[in-house]
ZAROFI-678173 format. One record per residue (C-alpha): residue number from 1; residue in three letters; x, y, z. Coordinates in steps of 0.1 Angstrom, whole numbers, plus 2048, in hexadecimal, padded with zeros to 3 digits. Layout:
ZAROFI-678173
<seq = NUM, type = ALA, xx = X, yy = Y, zz = Z> $
...
END
This chain:
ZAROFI-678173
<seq = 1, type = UNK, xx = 800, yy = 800, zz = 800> $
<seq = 2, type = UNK, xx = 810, yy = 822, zz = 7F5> $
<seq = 3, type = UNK, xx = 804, yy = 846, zz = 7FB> $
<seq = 4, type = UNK, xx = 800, yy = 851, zz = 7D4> $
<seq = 5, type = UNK, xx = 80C, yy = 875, zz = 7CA> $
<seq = 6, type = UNK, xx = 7FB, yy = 885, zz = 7AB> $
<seq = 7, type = UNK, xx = 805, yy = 8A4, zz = 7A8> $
<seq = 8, type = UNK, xx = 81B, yy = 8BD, zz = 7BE> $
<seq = 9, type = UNK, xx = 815, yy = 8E3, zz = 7BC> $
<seq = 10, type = UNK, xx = 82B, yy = 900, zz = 7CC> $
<seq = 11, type = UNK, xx = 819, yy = 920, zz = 7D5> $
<seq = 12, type = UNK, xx = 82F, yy = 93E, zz = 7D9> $
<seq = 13, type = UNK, xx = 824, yy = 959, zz = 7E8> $
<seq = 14, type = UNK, xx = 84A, yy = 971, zz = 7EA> $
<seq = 15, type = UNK, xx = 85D, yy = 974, zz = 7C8> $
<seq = 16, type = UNK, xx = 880, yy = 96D, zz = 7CD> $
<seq = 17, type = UNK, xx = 88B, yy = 992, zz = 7D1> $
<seq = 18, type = UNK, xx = 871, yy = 998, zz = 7EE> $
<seq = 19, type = UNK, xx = 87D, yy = 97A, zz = 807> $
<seq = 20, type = UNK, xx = 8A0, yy = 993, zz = 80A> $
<seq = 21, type = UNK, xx = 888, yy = 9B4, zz = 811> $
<seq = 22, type = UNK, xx = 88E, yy = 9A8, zz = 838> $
<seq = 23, type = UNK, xx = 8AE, yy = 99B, zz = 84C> $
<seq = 24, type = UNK, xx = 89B, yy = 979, zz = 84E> $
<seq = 25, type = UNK, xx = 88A, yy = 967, zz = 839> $
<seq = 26, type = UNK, xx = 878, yy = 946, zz = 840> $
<seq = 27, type = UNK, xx = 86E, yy = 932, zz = 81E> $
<seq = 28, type = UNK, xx = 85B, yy = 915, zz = 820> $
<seq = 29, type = UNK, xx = 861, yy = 900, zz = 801> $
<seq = 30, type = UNK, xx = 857, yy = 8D8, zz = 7F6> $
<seq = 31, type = UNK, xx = 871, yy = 8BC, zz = 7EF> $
<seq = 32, type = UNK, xx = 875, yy = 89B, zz = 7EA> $
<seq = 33, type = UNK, xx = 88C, yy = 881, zz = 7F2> $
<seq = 34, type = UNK, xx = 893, yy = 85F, zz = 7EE> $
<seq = 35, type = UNK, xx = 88D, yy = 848, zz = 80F> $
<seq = 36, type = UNK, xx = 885, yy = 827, zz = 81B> $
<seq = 37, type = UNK, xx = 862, yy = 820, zz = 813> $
<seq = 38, type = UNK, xx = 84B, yy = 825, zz = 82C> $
<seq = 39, type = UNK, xx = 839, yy = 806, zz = 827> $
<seq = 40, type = UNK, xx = 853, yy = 7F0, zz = 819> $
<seq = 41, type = UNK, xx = 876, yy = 7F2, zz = 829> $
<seq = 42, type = UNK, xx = 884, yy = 7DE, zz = 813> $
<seq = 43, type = UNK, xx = 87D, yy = 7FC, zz = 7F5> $
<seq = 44, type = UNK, xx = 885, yy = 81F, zz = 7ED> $
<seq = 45, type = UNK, xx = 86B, yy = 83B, zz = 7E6> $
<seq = 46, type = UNK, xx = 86B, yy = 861, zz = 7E0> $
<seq = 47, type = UNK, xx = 862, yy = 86F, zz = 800> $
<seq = 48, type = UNK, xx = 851, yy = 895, zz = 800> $
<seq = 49, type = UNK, xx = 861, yy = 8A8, zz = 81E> $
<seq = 50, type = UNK, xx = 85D, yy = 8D1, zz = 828> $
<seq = 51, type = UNK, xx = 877, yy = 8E7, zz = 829> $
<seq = 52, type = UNK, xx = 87C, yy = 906, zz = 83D> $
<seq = 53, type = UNK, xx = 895, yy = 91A, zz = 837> $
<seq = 54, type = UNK, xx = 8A2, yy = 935, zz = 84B> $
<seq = 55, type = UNK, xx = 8B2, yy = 952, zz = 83D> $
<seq = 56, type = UNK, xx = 8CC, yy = 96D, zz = 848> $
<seq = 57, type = UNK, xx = 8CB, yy = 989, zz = 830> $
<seq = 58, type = UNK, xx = 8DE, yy = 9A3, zz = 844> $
<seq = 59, type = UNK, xx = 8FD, yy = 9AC, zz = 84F> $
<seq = 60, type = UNK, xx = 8F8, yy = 9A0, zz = 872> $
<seq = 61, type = UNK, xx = 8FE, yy = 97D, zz = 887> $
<seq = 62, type = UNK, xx = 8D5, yy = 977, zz = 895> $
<seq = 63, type = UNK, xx = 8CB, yy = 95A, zz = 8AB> $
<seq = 64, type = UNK, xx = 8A2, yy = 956, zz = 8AC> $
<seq = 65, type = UNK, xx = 885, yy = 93E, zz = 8BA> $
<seq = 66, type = UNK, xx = 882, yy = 921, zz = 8A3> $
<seq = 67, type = UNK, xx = 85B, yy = 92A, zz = 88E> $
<seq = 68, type = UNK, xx = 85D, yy = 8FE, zz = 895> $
<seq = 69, type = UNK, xx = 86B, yy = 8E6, zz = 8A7> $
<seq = 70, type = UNK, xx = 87D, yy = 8CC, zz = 890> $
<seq = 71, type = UNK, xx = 87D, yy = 8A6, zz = 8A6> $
<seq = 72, type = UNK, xx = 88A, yy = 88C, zz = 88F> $
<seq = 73, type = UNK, xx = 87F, yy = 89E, zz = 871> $
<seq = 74, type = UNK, xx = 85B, yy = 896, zz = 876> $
<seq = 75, type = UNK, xx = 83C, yy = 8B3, zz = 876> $
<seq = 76, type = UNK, xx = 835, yy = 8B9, zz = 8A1> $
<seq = 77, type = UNK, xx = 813, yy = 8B3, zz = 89B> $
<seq = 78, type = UNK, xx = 7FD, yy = 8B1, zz = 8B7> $
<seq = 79, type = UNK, xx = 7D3, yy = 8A3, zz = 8BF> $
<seq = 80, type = UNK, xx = 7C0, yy = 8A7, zz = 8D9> $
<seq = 81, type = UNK, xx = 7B0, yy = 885, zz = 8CE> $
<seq = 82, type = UNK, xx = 7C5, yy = 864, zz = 8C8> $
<seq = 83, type = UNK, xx = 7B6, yy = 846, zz = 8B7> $
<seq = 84, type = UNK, xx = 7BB, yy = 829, zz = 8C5> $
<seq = 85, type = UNK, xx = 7B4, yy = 807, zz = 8BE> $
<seq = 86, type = UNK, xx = 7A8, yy = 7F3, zz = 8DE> $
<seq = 87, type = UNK, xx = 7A5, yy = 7D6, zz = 8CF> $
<seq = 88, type = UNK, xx = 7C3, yy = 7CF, zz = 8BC> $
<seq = 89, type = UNK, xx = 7D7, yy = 7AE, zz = 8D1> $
<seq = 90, type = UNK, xx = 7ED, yy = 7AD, zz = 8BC> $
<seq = 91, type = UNK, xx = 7E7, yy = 7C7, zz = 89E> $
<seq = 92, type = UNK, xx = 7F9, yy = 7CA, zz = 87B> $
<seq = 93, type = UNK, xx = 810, yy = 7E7, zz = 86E> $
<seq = 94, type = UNK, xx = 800, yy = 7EC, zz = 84E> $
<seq = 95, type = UNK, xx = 7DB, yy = 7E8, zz = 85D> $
<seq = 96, type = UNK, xx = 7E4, yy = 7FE, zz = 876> $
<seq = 97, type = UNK, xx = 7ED, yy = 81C, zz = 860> $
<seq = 98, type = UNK, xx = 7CF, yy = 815, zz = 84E> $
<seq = 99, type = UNK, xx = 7BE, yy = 81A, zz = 869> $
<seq = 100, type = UNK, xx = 7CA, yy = 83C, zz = 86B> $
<seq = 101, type = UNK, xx = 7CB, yy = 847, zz = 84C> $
<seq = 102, type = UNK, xx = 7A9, yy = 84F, zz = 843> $
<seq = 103, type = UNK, xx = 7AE, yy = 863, zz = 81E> $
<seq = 104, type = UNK, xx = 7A5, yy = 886, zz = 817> $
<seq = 105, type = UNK, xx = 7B2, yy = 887, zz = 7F5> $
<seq = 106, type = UNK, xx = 795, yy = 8A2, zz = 7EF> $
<seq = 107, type = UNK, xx = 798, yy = 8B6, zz = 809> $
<seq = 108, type = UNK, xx = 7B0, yy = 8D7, zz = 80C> $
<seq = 109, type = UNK, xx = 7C3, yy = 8DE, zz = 82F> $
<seq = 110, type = UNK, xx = 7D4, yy = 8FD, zz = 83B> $
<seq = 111, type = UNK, xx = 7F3, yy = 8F2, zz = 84D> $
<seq = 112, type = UNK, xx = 7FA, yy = 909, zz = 863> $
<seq = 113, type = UNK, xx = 822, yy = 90A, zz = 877> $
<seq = 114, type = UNK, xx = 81B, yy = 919, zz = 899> $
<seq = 115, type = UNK, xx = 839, yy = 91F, zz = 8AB> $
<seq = 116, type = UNK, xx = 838, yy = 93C, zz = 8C4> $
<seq = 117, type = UNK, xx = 847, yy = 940, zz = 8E4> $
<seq = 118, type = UNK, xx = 83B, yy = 923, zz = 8F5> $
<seq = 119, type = UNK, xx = 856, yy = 906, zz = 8FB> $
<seq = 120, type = UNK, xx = 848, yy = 8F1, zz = 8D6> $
<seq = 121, type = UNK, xx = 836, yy = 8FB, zz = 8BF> $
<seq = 122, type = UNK, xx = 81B, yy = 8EA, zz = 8A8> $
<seq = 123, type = UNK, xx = 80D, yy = 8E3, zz = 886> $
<seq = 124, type = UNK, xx = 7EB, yy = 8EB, zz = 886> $
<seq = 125, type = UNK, xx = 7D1, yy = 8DB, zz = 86A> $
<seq = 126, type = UNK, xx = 7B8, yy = 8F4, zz = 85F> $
<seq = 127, type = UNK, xx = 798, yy = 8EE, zz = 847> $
<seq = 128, type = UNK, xx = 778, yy = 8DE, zz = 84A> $
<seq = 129, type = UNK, xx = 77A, yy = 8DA, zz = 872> $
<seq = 130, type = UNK, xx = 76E, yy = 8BA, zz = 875> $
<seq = 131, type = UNK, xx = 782, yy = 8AE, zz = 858> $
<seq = 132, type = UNK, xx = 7A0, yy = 8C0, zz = 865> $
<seq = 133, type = UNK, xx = 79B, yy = 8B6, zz = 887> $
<seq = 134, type = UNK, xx = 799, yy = 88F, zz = 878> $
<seq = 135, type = UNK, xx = 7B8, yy = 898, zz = 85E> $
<seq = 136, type = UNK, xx = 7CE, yy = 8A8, zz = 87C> $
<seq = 137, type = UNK, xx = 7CC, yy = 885, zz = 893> $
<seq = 138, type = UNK, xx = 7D1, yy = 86F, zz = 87B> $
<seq = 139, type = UNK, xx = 7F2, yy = 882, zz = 871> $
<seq = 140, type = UNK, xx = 7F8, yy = 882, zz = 896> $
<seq = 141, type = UNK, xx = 7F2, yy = 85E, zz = 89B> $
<seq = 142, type = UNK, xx = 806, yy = 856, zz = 87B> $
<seq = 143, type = UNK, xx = 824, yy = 86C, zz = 887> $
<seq = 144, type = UNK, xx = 825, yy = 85E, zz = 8AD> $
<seq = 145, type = UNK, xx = 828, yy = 83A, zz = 899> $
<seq = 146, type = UNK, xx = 846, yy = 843, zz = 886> $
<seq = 147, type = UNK, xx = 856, yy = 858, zz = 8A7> $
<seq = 148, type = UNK, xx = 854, yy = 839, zz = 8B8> $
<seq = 149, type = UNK, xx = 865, yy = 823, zz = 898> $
<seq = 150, type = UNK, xx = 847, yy = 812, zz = 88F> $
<seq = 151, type = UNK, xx = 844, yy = 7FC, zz = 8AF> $
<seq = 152, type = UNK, xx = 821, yy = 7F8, zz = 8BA> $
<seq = 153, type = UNK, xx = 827, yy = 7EA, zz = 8DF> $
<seq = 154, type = UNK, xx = 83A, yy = 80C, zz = 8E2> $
<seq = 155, type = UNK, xx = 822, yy = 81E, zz = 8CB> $
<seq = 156, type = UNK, xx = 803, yy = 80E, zz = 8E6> $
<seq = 157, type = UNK, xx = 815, yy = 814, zz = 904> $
<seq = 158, type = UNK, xx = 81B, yy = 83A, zz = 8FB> $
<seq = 159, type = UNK, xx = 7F3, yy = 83C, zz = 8F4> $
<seq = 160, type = UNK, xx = 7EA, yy = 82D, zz = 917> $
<seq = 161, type = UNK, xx = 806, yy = 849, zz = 92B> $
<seq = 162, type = UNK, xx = 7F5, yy = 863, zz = 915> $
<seq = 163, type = UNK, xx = 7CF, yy = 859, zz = 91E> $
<seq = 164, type = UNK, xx = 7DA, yy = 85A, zz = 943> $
<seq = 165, type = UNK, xx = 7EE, yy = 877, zz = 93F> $
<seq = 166, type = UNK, xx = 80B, yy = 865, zz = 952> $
<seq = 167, type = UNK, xx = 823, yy = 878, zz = 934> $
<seq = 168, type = UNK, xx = 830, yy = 89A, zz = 941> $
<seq = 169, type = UNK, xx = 82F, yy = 8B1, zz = 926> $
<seq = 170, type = UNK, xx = 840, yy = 8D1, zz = 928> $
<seq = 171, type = UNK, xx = 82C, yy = 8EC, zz = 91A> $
<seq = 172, type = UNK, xx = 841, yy = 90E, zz = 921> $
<seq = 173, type = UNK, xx = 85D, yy = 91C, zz = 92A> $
<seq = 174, type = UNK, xx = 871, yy = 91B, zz = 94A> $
<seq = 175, type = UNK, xx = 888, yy = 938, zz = 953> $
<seq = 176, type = UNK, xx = 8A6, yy = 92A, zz = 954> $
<seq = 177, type = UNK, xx = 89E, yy = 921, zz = 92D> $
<seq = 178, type = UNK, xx = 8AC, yy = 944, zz = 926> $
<seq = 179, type = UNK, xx = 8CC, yy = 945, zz = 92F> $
<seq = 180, type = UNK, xx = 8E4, yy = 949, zz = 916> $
<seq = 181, type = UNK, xx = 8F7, yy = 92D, zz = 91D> $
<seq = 182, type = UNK, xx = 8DB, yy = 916, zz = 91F> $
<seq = 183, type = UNK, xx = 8CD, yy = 926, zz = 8FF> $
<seq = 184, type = UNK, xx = 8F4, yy = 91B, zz = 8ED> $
<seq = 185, type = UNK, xx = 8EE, yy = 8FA, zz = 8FD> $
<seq = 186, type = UNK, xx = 8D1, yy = 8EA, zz = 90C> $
<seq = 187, type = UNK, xx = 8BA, yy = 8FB, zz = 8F9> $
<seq = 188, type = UNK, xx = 8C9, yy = 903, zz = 8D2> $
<seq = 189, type = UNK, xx = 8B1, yy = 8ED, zz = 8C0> $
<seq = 190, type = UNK, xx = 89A, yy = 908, zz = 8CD> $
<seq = 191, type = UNK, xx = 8AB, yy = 921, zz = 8B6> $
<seq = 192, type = UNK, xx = 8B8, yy = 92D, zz = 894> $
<seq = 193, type = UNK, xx = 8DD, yy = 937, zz = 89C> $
<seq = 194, type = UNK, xx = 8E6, yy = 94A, zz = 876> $
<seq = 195, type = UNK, xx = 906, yy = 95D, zz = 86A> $
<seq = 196, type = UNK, xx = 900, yy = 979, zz = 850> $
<seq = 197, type = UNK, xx = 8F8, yy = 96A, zz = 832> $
<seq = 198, type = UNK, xx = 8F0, yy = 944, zz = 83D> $
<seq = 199, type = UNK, xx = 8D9, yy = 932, zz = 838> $
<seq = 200, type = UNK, xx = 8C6, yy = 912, zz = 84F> $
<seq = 201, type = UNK, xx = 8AC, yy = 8F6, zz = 846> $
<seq = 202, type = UNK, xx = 898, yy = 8E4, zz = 85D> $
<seq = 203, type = UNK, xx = 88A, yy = 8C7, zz = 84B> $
<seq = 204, type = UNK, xx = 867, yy = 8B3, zz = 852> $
<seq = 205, type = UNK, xx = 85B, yy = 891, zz = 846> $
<seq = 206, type = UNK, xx = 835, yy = 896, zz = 830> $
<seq = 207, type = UNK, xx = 833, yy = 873, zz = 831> $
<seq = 208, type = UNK, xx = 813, yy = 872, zz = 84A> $
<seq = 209, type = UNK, xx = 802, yy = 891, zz = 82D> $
<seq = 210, type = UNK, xx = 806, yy = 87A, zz = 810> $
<seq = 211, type = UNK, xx = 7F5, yy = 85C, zz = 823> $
<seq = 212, type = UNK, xx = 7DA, yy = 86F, zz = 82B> $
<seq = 213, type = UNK, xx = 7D5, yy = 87F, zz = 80B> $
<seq = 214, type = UNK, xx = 7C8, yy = 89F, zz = 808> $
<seq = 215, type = UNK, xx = 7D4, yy = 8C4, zz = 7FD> $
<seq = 216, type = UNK, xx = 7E9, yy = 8D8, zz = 816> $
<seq = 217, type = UNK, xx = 7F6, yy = 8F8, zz = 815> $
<seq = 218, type = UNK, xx = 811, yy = 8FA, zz = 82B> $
<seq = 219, type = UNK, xx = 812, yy = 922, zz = 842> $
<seq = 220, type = UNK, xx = 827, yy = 931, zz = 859> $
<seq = 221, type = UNK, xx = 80D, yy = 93F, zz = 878> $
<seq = 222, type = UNK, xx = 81E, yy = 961, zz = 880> $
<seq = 223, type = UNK, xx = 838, yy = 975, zz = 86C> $
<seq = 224, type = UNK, xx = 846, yy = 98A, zz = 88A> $
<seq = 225, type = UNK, xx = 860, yy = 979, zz = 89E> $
<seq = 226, type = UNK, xx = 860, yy = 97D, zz = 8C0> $
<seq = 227, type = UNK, xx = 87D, yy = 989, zz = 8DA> $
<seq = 228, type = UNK, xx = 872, yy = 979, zz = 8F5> $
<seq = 229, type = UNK, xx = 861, yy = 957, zz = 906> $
<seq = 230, type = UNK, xx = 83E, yy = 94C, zz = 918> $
<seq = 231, type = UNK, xx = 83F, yy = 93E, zz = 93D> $
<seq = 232, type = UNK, xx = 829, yy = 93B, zz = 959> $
<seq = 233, type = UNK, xx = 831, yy = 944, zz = 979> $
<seq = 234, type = UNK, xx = 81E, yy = 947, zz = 99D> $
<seq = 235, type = UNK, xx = 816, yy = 964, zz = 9A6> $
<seq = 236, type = UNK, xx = 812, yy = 966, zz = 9D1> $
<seq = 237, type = UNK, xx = 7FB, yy = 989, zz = 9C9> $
<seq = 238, type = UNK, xx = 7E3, yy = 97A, zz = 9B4> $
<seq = 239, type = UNK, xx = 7E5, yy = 958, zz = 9BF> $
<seq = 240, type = UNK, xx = 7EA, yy = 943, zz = 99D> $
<seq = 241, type = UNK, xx = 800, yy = 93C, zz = 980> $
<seq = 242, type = UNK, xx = 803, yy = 958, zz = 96A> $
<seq = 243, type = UNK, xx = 811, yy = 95E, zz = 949> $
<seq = 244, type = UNK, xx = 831, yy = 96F, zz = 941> $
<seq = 245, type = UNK, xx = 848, yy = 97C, zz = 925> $
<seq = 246, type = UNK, xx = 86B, yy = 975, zz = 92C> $
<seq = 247, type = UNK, xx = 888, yy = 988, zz = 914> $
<seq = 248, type = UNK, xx = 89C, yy = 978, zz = 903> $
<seq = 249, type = UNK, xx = 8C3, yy = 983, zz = 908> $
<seq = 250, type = UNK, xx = 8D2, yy = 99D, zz = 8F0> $
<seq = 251, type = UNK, xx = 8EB, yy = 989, zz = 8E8> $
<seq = 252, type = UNK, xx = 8F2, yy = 966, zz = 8E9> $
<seq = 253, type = UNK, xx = 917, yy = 95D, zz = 8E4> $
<seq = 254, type = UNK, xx = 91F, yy = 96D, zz = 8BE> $
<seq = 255, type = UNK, xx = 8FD, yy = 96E, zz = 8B0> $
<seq = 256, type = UNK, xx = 8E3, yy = 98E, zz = 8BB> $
<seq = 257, type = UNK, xx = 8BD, yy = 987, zz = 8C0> $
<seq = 258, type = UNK, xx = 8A5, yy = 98E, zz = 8A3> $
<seq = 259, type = UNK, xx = 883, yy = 995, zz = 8A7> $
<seq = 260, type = UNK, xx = 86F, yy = 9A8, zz = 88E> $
<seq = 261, type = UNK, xx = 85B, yy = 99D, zz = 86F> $
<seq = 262, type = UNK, xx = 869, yy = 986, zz = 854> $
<seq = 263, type = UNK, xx = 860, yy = 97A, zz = 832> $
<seq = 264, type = UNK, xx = 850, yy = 95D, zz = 82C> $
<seq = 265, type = UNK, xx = 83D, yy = 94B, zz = 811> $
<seq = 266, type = UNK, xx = 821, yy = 92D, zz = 813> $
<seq = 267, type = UNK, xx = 824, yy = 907, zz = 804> $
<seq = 268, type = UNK, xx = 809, yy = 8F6, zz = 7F3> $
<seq = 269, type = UNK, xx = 811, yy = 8CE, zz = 7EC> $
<seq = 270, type = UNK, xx = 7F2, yy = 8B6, zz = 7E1> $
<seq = 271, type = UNK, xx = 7F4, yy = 893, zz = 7E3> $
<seq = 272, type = UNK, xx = 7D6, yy = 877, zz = 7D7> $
<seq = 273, type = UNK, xx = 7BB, yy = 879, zz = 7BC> $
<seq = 274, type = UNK, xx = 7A9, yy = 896, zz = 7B9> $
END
């Protein structure tokens, strides 16, 4: 069984000489590659992956919040709502995916990358909203299977920790997270760290988008980057948790914080019979 690809279509929004009109740009742009097949090890097919590239048009050395996080090269997708299959003793691989990949070859998503300044960030499916709702867990589902090398006891056991919330999931960011040195270290995957005139991809697996089917068009949430980070602290006064904006440094080893708008563009890519 093999995801089909008809047809591939790239929506530009920027011409080239308008993604240098700001000191960063961030291009979002379709590829393909050749990989293991996802259903047959044993083969090779053209895989269709995103790009994002950041750009550093200007003169300067800038370090910046990440607009996604990148694990493993797969899409942090997230749903409320996990499927999950009961009744499988001892289920099959291929039935499995099945399962999940109900196909929306008619349909047309927005795909929108939410970063922000909370610790993650998301990909957020937008269209019909029950369709998308349906669309977003499957891709979920499908990309918490690969994460966890297709392995169903693992895949099972993760489901059960997640339906008793017995996972701890960190959802902002700590002070300390700030710190220069921990922002160099601890926490660089976090961050874009670019010299005048470089360039840096983050790559992300579509695999999940061309089981499913479907058109998606492929959007970065905000085009102002931020200079500083979301946490929640106690306040004794009020007597809760509140929300606060914590600065990022100045300067972080060589590189000086960004923040500010940058160019962008949007990604359409279609895959199934339409």
């Amino acid at each position: 069984m093999k995801a089909k690809v008809l047809f591939i279509s790239i929506l530009l929004t920027l011409q080239c000489q308008l993604l240098f009109s700001q000191c960063i740009s961030i291009e979002l742009s379709i590829i393909w590659e050749i990989e293991n097949d996802f259903f047959n090890k044993d083969s090779t097919v053209y895989i269709p992956k995103l790009n994002i590239t950041y750009r550093n048009n200007c003169k300067t050395n800038y370090y910046f919040q990440k607009v996604s996080d990148n694990s493993d090269n797969l899409p942090p997708i997230g749903c409320a709502i996990m499927f999950y299959r009961s009744d499988d003793k001892e289920p099959n691989y291929l039935e499995t995916i099945s399962y999940y990949s109900k196909k929306y070859s008619n349909q047309n998503f927005n795909v929108r990358i939410r970063g922000g300044q909370y610790y993650g960030s998301s990909w957020d499916v937008f269209g019909d909203t029950a369709v998308a709702t349906s669309a977003e867990c499957g891709l979920s589902s499908i990309y918490h299977f690969i994460r966890y090398d297709y392995n169903l006891d693992n895949f099972w056991k993760y489901l059960h920790l997640l339906s008793k919330c017995e996972q701890p999931v960190k959802l902002q960011f700590n002070s300390s997270d700030i710190l220069s040195e921990n922002i160099l270290t601890t926490m660089k995957d976090q961050f874009v760290f670019i010299k005048s005139g470089e360039t840096f991809i983050d790559t992300y697996n579509l695999v999940g988008f061309q089981i499913i089917e479907g058109c998606f068009t492929f959007i970065i949430d905000d085009n102002t980057i931020k200079n500083y980070l979301l946490t929640t602290q106690y306040d004794s006064k009020m007597k809760k948790n509140v929300e606060q904006e914590l600065k990022l440094p100045e300067v972080v080893g060589e590189y000086q914080l960004y923040s500010g708008a940058f160019n962008t563009n949007k990604v359409t890519v279609c895959f199934g019979e339409r």
